[in-house]
ROKE-382001 format. One record per residue (C-alpha): chain; x, y, z; residue number from 0; residue in three letters. Coordinates in steps of 0.02 Angstrom, whole numbers, plus 50000, padded with zeros to 5 digits. Example, Ala and Ser with C-alpha at 12.3 -4.5 7.8 and 13.67 -1.06 7.14 Angstrom:
REM ROKE-382001
 c  east north    up   k   r
 A 50615 49775 50390   0 ALA
 A 50684 49947 50357   1 SER
REM end
This chain:
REM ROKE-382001
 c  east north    up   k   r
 A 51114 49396 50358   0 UNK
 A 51087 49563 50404   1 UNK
 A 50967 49652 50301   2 UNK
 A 50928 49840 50324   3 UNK
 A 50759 49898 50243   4 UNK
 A 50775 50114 50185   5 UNK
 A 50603 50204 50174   6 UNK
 A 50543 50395 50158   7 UNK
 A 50351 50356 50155   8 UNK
 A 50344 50298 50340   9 UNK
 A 50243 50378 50462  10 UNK
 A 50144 50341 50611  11 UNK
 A 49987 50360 50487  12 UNK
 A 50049 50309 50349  13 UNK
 A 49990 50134 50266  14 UNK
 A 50066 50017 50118  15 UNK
 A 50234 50027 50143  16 UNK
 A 50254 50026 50311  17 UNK
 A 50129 49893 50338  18 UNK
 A 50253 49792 50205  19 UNK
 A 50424 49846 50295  20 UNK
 A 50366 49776 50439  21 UNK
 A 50271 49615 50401  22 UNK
 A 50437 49570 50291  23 UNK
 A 50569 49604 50427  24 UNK
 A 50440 49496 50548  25 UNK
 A 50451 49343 50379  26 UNK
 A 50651 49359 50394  27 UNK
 A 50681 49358 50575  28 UNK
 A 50571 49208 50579  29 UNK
 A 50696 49156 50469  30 UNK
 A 50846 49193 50564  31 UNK
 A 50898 49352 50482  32 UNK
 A 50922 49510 50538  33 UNK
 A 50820 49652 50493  34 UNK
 A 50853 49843 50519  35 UNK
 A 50739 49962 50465  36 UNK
 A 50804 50148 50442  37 UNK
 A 50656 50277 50433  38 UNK
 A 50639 50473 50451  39 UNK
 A 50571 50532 50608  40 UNK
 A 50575 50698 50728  41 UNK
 A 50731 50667 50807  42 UNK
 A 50868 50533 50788  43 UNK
 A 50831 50379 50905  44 UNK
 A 50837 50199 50894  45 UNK
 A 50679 50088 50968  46 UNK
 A 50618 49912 50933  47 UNK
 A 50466 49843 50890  48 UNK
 A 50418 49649 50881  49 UNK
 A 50597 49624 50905  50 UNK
 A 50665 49722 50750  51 UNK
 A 50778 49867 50763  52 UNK
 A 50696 50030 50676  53 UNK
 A 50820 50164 50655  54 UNK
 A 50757 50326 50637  55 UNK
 A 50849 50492 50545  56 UNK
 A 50810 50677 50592  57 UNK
 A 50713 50711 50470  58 UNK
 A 50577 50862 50441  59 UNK
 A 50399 50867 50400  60 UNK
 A 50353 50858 50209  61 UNK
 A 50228 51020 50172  62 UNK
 A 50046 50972 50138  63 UNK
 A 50090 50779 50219  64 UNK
 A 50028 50781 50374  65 UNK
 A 50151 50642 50498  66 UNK
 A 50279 50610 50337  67 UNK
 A 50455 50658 50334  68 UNK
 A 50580 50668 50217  69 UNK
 A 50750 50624 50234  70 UNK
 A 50861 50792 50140  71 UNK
 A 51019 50738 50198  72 UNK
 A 51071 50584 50156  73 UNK
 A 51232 50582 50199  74 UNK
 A 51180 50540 50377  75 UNK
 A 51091 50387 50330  76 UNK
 A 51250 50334 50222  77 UNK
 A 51354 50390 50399  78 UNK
 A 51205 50263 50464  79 UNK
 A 51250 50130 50341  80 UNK
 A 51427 50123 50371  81 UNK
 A 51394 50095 50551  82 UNK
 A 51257 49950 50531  83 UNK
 A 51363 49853 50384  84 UNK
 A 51237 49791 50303  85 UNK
 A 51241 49613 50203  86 UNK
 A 51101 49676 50078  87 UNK
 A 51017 49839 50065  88 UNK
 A 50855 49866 50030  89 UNK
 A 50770 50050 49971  90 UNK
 A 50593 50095 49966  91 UNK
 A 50613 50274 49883  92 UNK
 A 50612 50358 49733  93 UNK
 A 50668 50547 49776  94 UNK
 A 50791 50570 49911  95 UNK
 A 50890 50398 49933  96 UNK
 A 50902 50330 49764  97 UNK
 A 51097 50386 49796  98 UNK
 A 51098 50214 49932  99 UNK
 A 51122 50126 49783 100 UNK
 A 51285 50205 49728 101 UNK
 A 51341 50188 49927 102 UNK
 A 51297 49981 49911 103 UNK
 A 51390 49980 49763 104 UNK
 A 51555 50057 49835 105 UNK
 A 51533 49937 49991 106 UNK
 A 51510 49798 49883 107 UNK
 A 51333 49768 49949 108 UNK
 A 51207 49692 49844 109 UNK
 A 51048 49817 49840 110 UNK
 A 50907 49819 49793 111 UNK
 A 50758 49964 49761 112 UNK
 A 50553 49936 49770 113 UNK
 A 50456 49997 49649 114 UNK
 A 50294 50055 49774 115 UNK
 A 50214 50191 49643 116 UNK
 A 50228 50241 49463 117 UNK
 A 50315 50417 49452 118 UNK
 A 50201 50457 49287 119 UNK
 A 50039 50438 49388 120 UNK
 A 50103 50543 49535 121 UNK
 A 50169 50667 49426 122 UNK
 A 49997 50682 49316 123 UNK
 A 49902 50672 49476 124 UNK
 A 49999 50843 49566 125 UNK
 A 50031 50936 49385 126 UNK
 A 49986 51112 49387 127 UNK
 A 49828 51128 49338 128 UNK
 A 49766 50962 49374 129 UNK
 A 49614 51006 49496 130 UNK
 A 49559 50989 49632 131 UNK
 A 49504 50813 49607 132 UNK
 A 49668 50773 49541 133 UNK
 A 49628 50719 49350 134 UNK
 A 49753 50772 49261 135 UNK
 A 49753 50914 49107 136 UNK
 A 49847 50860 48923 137 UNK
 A 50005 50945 48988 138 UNK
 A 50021 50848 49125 139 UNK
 A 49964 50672 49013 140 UNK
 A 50100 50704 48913 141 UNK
 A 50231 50776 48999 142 UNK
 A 50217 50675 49164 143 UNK
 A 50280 50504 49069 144 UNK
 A 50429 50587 49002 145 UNK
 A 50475 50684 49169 146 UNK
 A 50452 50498 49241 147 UNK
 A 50559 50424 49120 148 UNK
 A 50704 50527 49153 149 UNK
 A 50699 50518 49321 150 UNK
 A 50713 50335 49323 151 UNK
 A 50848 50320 49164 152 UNK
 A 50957 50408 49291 153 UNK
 A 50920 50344 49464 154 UNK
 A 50865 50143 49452 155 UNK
 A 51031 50108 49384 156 UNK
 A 51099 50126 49547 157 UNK
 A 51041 49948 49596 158 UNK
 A 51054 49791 49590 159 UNK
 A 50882 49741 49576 160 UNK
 A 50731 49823 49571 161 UNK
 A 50558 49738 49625 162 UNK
 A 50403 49781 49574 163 UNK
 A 50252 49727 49668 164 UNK
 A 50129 49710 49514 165 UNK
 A 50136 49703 49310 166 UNK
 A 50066 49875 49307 167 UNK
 A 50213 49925 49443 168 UNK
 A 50330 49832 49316 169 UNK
 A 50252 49948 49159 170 UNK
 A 50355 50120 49188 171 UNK
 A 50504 50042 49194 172 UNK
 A 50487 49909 49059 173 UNK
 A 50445 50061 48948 174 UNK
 A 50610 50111 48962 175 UNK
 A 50646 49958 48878 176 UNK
 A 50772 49967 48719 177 UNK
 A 50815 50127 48776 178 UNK
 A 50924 50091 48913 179 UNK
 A 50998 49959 49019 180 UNK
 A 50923 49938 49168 181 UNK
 A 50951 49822 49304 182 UNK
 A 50839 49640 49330 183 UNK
 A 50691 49680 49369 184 UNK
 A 50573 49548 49467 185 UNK
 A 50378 49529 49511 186 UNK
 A 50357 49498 49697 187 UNK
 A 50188 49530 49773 188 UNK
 A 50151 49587 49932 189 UNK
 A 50037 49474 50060 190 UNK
 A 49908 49495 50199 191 UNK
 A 49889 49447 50371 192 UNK
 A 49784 49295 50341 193 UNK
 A 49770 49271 50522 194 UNK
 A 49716 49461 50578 195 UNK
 A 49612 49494 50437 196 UNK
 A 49477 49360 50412 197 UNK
 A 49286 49349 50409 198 UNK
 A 49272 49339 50581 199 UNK
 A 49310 49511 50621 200 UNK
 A 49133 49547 50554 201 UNK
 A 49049 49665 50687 202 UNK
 A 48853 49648 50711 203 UNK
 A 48864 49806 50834 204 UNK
 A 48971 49899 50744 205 UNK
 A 48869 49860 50597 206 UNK
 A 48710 49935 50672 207 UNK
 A 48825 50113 50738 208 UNK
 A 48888 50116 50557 209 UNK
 A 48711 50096 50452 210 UNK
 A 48570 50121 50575 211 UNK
 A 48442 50099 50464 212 UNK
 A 48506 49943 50362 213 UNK
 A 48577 50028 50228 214 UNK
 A 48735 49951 50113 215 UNK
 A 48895 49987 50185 216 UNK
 A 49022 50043 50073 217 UNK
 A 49172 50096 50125 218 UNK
 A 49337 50177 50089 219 UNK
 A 49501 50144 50193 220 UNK
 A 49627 50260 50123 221 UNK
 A 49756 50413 50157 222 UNK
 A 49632 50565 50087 223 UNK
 A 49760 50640 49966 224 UNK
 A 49719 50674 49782 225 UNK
 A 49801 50548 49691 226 UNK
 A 49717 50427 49785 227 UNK
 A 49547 50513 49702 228 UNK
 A 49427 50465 49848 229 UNK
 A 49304 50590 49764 230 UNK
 A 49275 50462 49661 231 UNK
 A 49213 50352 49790 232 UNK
 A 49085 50502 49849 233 UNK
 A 49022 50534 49681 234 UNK
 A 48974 50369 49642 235 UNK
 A 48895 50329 49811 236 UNK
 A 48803 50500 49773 237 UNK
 A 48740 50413 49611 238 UNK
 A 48661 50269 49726 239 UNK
 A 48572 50385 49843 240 UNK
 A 48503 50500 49703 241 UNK
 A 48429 50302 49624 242 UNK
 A 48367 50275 49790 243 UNK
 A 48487 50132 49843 244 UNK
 A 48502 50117 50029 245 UNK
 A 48679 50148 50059 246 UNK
 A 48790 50226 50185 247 UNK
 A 48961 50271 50136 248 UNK
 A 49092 50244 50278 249 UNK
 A 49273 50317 50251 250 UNK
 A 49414 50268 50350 251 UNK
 A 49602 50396 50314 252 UNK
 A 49651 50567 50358 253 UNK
 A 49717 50673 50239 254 UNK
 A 49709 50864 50158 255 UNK
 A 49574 50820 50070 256 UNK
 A 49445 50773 50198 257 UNK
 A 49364 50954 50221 258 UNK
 A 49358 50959 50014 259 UNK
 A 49269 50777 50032 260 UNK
 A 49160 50799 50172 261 UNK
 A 49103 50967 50069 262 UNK
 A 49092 50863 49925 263 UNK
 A 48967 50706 50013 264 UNK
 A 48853 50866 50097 265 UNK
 A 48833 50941 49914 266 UNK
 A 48805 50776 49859 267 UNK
 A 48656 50713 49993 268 UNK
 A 48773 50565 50035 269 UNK
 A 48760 50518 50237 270 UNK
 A 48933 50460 50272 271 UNK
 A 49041 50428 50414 272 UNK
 A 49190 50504 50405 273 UNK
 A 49313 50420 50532 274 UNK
 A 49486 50473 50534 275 UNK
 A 49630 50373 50540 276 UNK
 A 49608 50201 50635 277 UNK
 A 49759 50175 50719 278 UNK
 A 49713 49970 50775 279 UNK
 A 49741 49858 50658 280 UNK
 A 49607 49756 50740 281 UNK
 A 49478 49918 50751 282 UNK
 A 49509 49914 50539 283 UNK
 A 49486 49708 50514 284 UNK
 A 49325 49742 50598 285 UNK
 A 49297 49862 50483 286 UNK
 A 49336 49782 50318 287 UNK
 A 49247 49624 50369 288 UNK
 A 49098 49723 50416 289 UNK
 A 49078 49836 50249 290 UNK
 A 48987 49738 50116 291 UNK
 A 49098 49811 49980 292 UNK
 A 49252 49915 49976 293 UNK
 A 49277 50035 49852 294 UNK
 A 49477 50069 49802 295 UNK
 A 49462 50212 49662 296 UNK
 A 49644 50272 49645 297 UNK
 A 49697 50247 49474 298 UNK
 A 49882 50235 49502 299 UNK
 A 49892 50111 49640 300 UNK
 A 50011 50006 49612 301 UNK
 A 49966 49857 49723 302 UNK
 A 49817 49911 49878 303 UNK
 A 49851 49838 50033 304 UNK
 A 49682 49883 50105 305 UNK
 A 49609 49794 49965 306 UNK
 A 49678 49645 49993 307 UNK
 A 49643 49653 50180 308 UNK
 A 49463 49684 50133 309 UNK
 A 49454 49537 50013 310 UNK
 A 49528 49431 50171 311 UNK
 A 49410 49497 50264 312 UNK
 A 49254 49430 50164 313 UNK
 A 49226 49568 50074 314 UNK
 A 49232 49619 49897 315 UNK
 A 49311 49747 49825 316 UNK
 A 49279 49878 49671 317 UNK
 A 49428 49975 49587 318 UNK
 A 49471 50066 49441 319 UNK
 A 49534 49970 49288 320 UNK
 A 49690 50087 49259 321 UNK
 A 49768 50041 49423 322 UNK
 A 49869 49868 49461 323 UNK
 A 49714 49816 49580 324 UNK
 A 49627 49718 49436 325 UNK
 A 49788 49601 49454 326 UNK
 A 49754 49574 49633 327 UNK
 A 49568 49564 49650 328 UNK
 A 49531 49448 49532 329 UNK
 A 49339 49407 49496 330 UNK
 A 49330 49434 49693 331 UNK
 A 49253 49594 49663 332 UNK
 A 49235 49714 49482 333 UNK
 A 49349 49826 49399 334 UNK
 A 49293 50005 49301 335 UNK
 A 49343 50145 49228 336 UNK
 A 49405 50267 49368 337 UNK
 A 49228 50391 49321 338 UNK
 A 49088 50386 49439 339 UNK
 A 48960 50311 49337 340 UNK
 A 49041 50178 49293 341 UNK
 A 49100 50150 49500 342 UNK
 A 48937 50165 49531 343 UNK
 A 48880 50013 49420 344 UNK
 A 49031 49900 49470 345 UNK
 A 48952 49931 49655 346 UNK
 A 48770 49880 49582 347 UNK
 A 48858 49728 49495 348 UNK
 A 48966 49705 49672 349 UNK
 A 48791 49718 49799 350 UNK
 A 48681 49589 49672 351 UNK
 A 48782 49457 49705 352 UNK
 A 48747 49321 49824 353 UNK
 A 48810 49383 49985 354 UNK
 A 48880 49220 50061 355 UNK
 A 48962 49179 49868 356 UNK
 A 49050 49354 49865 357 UNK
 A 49137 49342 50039 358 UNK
 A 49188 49152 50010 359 UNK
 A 49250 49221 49846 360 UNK
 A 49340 49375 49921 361 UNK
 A 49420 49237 50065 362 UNK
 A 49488 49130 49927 363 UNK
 A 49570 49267 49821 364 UNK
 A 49641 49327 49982 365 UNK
 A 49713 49163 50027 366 UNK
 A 49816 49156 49870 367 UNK
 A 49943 49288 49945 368 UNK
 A 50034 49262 50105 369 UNK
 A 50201 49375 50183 370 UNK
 A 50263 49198 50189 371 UNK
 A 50274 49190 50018 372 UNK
 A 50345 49365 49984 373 UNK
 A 50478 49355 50108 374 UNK
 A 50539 49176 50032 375 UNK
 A 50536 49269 49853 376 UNK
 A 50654 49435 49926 377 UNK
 A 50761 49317 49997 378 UNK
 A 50784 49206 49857 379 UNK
 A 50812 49360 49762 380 UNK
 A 50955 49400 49912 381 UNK
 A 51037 49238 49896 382 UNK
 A 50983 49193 50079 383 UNK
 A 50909 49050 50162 384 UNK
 A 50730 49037 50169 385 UNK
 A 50691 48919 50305 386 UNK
 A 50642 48951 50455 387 UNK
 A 50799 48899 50564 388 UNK
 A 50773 48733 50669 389 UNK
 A 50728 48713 50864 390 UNK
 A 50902 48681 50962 391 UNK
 A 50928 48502 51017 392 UNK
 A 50835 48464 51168 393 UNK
 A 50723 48627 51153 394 UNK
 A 50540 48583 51171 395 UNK
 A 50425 48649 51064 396 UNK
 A 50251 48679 51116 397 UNK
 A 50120 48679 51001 398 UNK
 A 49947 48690 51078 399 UNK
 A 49882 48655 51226 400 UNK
 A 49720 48560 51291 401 UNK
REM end
C-alpha cells in the first residue's frame, strides 16, 4: 500500500512533526508499505532518506520562521498527487492543504488529516496585542476559539478521518460537537525512539561543560517562538537563583525569540547556556539524559515530543497543566499552572525526589509508548496490514552474532 504523508511544518530545524513523519514511514516500510512523504522545500527535487522517498514542492520561506516553508500553491502538490497515486493520503496541515482532502475524495482515496496543534491556542498566542511573552489579552481569549471553530467547521470535513494525538488535541474539535458533523475522529499517540533515547546517553563530561560548579541542570529543548512561552522556563529558573538554589538553566532551539530570552535570563541573574539548535539526534539524547529535569512550559502543546524523549531518557519532566503533556507524563514528573511561580515549585517538587526513583520512573512512563504501536494503530485505521512481512523461503536471517 502506498501511503503518501502531506506536511507544511517541515524543515531542516524543525521538530514534532517531522520527527513523527519520519519515524512512521520507517514503522510502515518495515511493514511492507510504501511511504512517500511530500514536503515544501527551496526548489522542487526528489531525495531519499532511510529508504523513503521525500518529495519536496517549491515552496517559499514563511516571514518570522526561520527554515519553514509554506506551500501557496497547491495545485502543484495535487499535480504531485496525481502522479504518485496514492492508496491513502495522509495530511499534516491546517492552512494551506486542507483542500488534499477534497482531491482524495474525487480520486476515491481514503484520507486522512492530523490534528498536531489546537488553532484556538495558536490564534490566542499571535493575537494582536498579546505581548511579547505571548499571553494572550480578553480579545484574543474570546475571539481566538470562535475564529478556530470556523476554520475547522469548514475545512476537517474534507476527510476521512482525522487523528488526534492527545485528549486535549481531541478537545477543539469535539467542541464542535452537536453543531456539526464531522468526520471519526480517533486518539493515536505518538512514540519515542526507545532505543536512541535511553539512560545511557547520560554524559559525565558533558555534565561538568554544562554546570561547572555542580549546579541542577534544567533544561529546555524547544523551537524559541512565543507560543511555545520559553520565558516561562527563564522566569522560574530566575525564581531558583534569587532562593539561592544551585541551578543552571541549559536551553536547546533556535528561534526569534532567543535575543528577547537571552535579554530576559541577563535581567534576570540566571547563568544559562544558550545552545542553538542541535542538529544530532544523538548530541540531544545526551542531552536529555544528562539534564536532571526538563522543563516543557508551552501551554498549547498538544503532545511534546522532547518530553517524552526526556522521560526516556531518565529524566523527569515539568509542564504546564493547560497543555496535553499532563496526559503523557504521567506522575513521571509534575504538572502546573503555566505562571512562573508555580513552574518554579513543580521544579522544587521535581529536584526533591530521589534521584535514582525519578529516572526509573521517567524510563517506565517512557516505555509505555513505542512508534511500533502508533504505526499498527494508523494502519489499522487505513485498513492495511500490520505485520511486518515474512523472510523469503530460504533467506537467512541473522540475528546476533558472538
Amino acid at each position: 500500500m502506498r501511503i503518501v504523508h502531506v506536511a507544511n511544518a517541515y524543515a531542516p530545524r524543525s521538530g514534532g512533526i517531522r520527527t513523527a513523519m519520519h519515524a512512521l514511514a520507517g514503522e510502515y516500510r518495515a511493514r511492507g508499505h510504501e511511504p512517500v512523504l511530500v514536503v515544501p522545500g527551496p526548489t522542487a527535487r526528489v531525495r531519499d532518506a532511510d529508504g523513503v522517498r521525500v518529495v519536496e514542492v517549491a515552496a517559499p520561506p514563511v516571514p518570522g520562521a526561520p527554515g519553514y516553508r509554506m506551500v501557496v500553491r497547491p495545485g502543484a502538490v495535487r499535480d504531485l498527487l496525481d502522479t504518485l497515486e496514492p492508496d491513502r493520503l495522509e495530511v499534516s496541515d491546517r492552512a494551506s492543504l486542507t483542500g488534499l482532502g477534497l482531491w482524495a475524495r474525487d480520486a476515491g482515496v481514503p484520507s486522512l488529516a492530523f490534528l498536531h496543534e489546537r488553532l484556538d491556542g495558536v490564534l490566542a498566542a499571535f493575537w494582536p496585542g498579546a505581548g511579547s511573552g505571548a499571553r494572550p489579552g480578553p480579545v484574543g481569549r474570546r475571539l481566538a476559539p470562535a475564529v478556530a471553530d470556523a476554520w475547522n467547521a469548514a475545512t476537517l470535513t474534507r476527510f476521512d478521518r482525522l487523528v488526534a494525538t492527545t485528549q486535549f488535541a481531541a478537545g477543539e474539535v469535539e467542541r464542535l460537537a452537536g453543531r456539526r458533523i464531522l468526520p471519526p475522529l480517533h486518539r493515536v499517540p505518538l512514540g519515542v525512539d526507545l532505543d536512541r533515547f535511553t539512560p545511557d546517553r547520560f554524559d559525565a563530561g558533558l555534565r561538568r561543560r554544562l554546570a561547572p560548579h555542580g549546579e541542577a541542570v534544567v533544561l529546555v529543548v524547544s523551537r524559541l517562538s512565543r507560543e511555545k512561552r520559553v520565558d516561562l522556563a527563564v522566569e522560574a529558573v530566575g525564581r531558583l537563583v534569587a532562593d539561592g538554589v544551585a541551578v543552571r538553566l541549559v536551553v536547546a532551539g533556535s528561534g526569534p525569540q532567543l535575543r528577547r530570552l537571552r535579554a530576559r535570563a541577563s535581567a534576570r541573574g540566571v547563568d544559562a547556556r544558550f545552545l542553538g539548535f542541535v542538529p544530532d539526534r544523538d548530541d540531544v539524547a545526551a542531552l536529555l539524559a544528562t539534564a536532571d529535569v526538563v522543563v516543557a512550559p508551552g501551554p498549547v502543546e498538544t503532545f511534546g515530543l522532547a518530553a517524552l524523549e526526556a522521560l526516556a531518557c531518565g529524566t523527569p519532566v515539568v509542564c504546564s497543566t493547560t497543555s496535553a503533556l499532563p496526559e503523557v507524563v504521567g506522575a513521571a514528573g509534575a504538572a502546573a499552572a503555566p505562571e512562573p511561580a508555580a513552574l518554579e515549585l513543580a521544579v522544587r517538587v521535581v529536584l526533591d525526589r530521589d534521584a535514582r526513583e525519578r529516572r526509573r520512573t521517567a524510563r517506565e512512563r517512557a516505555e509505555l509508548f513505542g512508534w511500533a504501536a502508533s504505526a499498527k494503530a494508523m494502519l489499522r485505521l487505513h485498513g492495511a496490514d500490520v505485520r511486518a512481512p515474512a523472510p523469503a523461503r530460504g533467506a537467512v536471517v541473522v540475528r546476533g552474532a558472538r
